[in-house]
Backbone as CSV, one residue per row, in Angstrom:
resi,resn,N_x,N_y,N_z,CA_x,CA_y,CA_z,C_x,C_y,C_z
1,UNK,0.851,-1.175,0.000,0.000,0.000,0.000,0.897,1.237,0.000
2,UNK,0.715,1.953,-0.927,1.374,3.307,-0.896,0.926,4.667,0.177
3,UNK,1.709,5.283,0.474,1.387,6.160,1.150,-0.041,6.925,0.887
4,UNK,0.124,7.567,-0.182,-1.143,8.067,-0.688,-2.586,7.324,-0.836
5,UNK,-2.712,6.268,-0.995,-3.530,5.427,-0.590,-4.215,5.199,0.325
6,UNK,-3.258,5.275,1.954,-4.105,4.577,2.802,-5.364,5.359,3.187
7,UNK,-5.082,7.130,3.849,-6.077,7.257,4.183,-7.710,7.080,3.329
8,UNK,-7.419,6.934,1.727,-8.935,6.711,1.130,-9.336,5.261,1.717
9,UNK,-8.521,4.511,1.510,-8.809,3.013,2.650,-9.241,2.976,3.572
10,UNK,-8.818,3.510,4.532,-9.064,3.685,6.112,-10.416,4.374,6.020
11,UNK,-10.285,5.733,4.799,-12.082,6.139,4.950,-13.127,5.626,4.600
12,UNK,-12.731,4.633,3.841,-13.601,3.512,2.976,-14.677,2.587,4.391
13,UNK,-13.048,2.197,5.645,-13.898,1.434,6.632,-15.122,1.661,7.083
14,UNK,-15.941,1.259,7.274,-17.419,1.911,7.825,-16.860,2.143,9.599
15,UNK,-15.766,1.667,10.190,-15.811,1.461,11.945,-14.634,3.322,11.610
16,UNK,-13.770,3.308,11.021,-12.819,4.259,10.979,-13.063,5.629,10.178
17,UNK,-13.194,5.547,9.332,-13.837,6.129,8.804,-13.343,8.066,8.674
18,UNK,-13.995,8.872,8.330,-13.151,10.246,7.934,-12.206,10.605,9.185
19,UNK,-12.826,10.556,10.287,-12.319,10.353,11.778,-10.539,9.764,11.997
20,UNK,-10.451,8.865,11.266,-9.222,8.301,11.419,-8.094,8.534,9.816
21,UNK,-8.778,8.780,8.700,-8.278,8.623,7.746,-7.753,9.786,8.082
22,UNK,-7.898,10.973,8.012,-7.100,12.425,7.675,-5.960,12.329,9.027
23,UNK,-5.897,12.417,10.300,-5.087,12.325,10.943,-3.845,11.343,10.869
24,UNK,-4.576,9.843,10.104,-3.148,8.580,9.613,-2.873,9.282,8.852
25,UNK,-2.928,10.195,7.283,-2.170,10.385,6.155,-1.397,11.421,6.524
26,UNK,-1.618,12.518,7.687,-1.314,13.220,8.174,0.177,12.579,8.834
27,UNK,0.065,12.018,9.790,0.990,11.330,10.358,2.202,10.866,9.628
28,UNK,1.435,9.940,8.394,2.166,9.508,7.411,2.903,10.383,6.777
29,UNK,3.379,11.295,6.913,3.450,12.608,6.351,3.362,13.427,4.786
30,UNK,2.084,12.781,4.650,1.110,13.235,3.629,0.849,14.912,3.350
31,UNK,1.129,15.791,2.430,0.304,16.960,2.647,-0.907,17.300,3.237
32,UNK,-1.069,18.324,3.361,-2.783,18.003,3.903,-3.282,18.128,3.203
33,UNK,-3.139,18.906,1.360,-4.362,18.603,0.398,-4.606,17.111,0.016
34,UNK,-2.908,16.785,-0.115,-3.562,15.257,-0.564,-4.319,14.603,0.508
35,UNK,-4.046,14.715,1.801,-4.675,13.362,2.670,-6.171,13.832,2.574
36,UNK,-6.487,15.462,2.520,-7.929,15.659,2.691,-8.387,15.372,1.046
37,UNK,-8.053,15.137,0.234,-8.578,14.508,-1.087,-8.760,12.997,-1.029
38,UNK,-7.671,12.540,-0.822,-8.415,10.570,-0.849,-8.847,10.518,0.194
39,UNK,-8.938,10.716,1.642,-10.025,10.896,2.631,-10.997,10.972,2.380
40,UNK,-11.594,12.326,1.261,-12.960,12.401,0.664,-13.302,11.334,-0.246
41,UNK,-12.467,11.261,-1.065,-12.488,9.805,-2.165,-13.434,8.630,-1.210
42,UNK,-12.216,8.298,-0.420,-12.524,6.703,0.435,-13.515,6.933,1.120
43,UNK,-13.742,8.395,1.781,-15.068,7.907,2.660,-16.713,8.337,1.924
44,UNK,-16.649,9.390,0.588,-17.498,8.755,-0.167,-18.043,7.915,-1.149
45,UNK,-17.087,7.218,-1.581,-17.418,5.970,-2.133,-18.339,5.110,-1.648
46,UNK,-18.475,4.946,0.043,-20.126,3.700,0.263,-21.166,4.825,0.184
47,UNK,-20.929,6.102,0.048,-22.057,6.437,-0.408,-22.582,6.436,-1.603
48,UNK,-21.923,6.320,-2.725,-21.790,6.153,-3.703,-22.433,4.863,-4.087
49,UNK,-21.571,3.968,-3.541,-22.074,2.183,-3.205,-23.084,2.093,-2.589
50,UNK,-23.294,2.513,-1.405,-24.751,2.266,-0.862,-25.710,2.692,-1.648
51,UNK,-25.876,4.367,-2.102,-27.035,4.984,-3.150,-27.287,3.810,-4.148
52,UNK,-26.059,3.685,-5.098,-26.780,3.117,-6.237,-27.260,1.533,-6.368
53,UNK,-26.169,0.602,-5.362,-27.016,-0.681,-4.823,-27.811,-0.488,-4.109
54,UNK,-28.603,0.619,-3.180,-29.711,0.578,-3.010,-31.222,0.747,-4.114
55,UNK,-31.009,1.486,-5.204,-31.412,1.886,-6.562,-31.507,0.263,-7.383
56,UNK,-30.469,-0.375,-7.184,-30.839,-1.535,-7.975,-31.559,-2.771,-6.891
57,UNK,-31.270,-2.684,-5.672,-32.413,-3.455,-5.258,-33.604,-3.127,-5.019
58,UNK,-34.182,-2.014,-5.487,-35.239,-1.563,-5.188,-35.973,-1.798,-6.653
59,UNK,-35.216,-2.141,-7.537,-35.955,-2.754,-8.682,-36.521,-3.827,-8.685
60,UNK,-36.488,-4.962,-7.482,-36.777,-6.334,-7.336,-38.245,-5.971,-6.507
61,UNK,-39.021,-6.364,-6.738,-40.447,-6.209,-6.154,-40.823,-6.282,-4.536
62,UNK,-40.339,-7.426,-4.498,-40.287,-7.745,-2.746,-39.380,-6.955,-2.124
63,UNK,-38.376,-6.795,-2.161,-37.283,-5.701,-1.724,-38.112,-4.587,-1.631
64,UNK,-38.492,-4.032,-2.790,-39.354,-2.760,-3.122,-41.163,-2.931,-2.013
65,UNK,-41.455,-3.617,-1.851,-42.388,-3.464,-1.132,-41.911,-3.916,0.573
66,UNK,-40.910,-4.176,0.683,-40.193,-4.254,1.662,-39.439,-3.329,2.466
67,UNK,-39.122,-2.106,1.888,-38.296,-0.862,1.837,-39.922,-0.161,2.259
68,UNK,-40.536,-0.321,1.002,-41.829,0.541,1.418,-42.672,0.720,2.666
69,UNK,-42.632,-0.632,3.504,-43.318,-1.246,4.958,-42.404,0.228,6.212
70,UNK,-41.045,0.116,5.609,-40.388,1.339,6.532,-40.118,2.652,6.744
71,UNK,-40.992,3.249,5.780,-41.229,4.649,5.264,-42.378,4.882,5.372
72,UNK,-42.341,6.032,5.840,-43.892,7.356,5.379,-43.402,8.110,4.641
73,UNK,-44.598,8.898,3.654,-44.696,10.112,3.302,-44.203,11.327,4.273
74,UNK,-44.864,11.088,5.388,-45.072,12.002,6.725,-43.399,12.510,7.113
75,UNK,-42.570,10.933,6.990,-41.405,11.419,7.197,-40.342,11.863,6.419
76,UNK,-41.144,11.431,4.871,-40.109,11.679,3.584,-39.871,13.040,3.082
77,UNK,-41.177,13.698,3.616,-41.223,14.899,3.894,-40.725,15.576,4.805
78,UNK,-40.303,15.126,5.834,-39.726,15.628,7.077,-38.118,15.508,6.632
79,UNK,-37.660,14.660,5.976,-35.989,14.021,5.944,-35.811,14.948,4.570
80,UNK,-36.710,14.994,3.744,-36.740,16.417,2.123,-36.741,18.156,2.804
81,UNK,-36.903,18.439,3.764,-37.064,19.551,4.246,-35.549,19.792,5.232
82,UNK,-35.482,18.823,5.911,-34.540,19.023,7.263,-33.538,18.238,7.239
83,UNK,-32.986,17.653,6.081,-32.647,16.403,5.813,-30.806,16.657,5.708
84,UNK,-30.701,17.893,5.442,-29.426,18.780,5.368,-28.714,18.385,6.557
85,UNK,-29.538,19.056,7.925,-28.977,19.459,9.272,-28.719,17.711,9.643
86,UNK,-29.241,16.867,9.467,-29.365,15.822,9.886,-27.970,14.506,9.161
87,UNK,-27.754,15.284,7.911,-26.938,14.753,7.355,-25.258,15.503,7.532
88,UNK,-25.267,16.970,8.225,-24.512,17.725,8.245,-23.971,17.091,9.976
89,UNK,-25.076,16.846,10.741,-24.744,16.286,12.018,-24.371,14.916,12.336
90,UNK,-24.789,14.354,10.845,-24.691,12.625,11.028,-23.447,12.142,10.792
91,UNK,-22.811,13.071,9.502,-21.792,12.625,9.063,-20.415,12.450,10.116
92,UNK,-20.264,13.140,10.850,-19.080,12.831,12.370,-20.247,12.440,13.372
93,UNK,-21.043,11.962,13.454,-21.761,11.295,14.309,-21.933,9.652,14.533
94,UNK,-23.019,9.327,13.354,-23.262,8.124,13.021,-21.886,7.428,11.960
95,UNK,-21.501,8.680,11.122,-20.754,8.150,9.526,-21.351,7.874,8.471
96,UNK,-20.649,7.474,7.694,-21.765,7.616,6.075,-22.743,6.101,5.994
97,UNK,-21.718,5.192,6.330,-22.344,4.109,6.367,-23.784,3.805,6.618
98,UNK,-23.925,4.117,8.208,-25.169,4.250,8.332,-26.312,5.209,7.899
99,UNK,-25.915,6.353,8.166,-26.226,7.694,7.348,-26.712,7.282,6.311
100,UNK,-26.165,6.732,4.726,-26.531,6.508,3.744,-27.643,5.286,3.923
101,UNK,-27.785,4.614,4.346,-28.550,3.416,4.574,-29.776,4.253,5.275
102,UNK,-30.016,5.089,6.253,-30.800,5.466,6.556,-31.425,6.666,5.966
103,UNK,-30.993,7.594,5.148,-31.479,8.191,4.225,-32.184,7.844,3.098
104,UNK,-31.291,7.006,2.248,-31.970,5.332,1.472,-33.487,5.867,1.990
105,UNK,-33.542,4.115,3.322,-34.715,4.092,3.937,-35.919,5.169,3.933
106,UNK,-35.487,6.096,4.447,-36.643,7.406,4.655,-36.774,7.997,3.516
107,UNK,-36.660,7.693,2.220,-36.715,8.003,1.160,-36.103,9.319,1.028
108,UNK,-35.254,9.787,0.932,-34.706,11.233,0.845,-34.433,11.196,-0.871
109,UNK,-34.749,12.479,-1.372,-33.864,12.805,-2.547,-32.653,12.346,-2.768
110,UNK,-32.468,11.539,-3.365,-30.896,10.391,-4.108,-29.963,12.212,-4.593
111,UNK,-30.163,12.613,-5.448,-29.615,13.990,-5.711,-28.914,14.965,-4.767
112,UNK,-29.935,15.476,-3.705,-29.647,16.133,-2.834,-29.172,15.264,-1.809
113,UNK,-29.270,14.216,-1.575,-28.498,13.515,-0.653,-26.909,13.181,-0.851
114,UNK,-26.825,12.962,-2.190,-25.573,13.029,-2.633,-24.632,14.584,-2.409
115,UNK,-25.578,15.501,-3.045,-24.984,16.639,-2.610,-24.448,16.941,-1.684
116,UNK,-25.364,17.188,-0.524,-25.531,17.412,0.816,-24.398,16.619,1.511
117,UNK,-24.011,15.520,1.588,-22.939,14.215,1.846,-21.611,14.352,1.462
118,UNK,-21.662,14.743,0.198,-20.224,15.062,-0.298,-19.728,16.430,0.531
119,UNK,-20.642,17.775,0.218,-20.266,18.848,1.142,-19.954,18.353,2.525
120,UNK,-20.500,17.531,3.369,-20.463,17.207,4.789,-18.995,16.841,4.996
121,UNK,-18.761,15.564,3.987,-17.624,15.155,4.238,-16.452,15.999,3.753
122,UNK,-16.678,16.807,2.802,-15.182,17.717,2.378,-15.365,18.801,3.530
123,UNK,-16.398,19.116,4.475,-16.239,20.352,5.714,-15.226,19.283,6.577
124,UNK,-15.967,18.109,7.107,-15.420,17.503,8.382,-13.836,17.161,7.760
125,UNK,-13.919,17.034,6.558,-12.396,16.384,6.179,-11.144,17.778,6.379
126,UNK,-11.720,19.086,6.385,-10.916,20.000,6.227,-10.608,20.730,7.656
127,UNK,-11.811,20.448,8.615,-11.920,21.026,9.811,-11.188,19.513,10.734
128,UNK,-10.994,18.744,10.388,-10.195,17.495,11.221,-8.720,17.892,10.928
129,UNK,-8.546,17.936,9.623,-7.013,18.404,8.815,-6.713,19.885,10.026
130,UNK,-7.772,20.885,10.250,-6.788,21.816,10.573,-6.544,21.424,12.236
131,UNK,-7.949,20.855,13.065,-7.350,20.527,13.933,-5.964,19.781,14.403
132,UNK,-5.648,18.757,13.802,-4.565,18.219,13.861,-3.154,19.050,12.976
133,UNK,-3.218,20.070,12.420,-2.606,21.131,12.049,-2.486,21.935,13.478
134,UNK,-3.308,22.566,13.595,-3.395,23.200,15.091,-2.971,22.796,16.318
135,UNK,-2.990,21.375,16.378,-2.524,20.598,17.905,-0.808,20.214,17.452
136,UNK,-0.581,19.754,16.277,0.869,19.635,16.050,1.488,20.454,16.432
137,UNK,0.932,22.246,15.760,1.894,23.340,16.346,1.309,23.813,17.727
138,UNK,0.381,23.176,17.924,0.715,23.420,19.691,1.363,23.084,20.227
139,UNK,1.542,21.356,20.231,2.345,20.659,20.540,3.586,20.474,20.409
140,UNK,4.181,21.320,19.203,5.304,21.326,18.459,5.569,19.722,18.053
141,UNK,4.780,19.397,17.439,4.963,18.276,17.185,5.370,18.255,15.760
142,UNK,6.550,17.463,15.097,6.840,17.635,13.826,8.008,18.980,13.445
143,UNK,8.521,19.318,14.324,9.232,20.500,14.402,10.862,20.001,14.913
């Protein structure tokens, strides 16, 4: 595994995830544009993966009326309106993993969910980068 590599790996994990990737490439002594670029790479890719294998099992009937048993309108409307803050709070919360699986579920806009997800993760990926920027030269660490 090459240097440049790992952290999109590590963000790929569903347990590790943006959380751990930018601080290893960091370490590794990665720039911080590159580590905060395959960071974003690796940790949206299962969203990527989750969206569109969720899209193709929802073409199978039973699946599709199966998905349907766990949704309202009531709330698809609620997750289409507010669905931002929830995805802006989820993403260093829950992670994409679940996040995406549960957006899926509540039927959210596939579009704007994508949107919304990618922005989340390039904020948390840039605001982790400076913290650990910030604590190094506190720490004088790397000096």
């Amino acid at each position: 595994m090459q240097n440049w590599d790992a952290p999109g790996f590590i963000a790929f994990l569903p347990v590790l995830e943006i959380h751990t990737a930018v601080p290893t490439g960091i370490g590794m002594g990665l720039d911080y544009f590159s580590t905060v670029f395959f960071s974003v790479i690796g940790n949206y890719a299962p969203v990527l993966l989750l969206n569109f294998g969720y899209e193709r099992l929802n073409r199978i009937l039973k699946v599709q009326e199966w998905f349907a048993k766990l949704s309202s309108q009531c709330l698809k409307n609620w997750i289409d309106r507010y669905g931002i803050g929830f995805i802006v709070l989820g993403v260093p919360l829950i992670g994409v993993w679940p996040l995406t699986v549960t957006m899926k579920l509540f039927k959210m806009n596939s579009r704007l969910f994508l949107i919304y997800s990618f922005i989340s993760i390039v904020l948390y990926s840039v605001a982790i980068a400076a913290i650990v920027h910030t604590g190094s030269h506190w720490l004088h660490i790397g000096k």
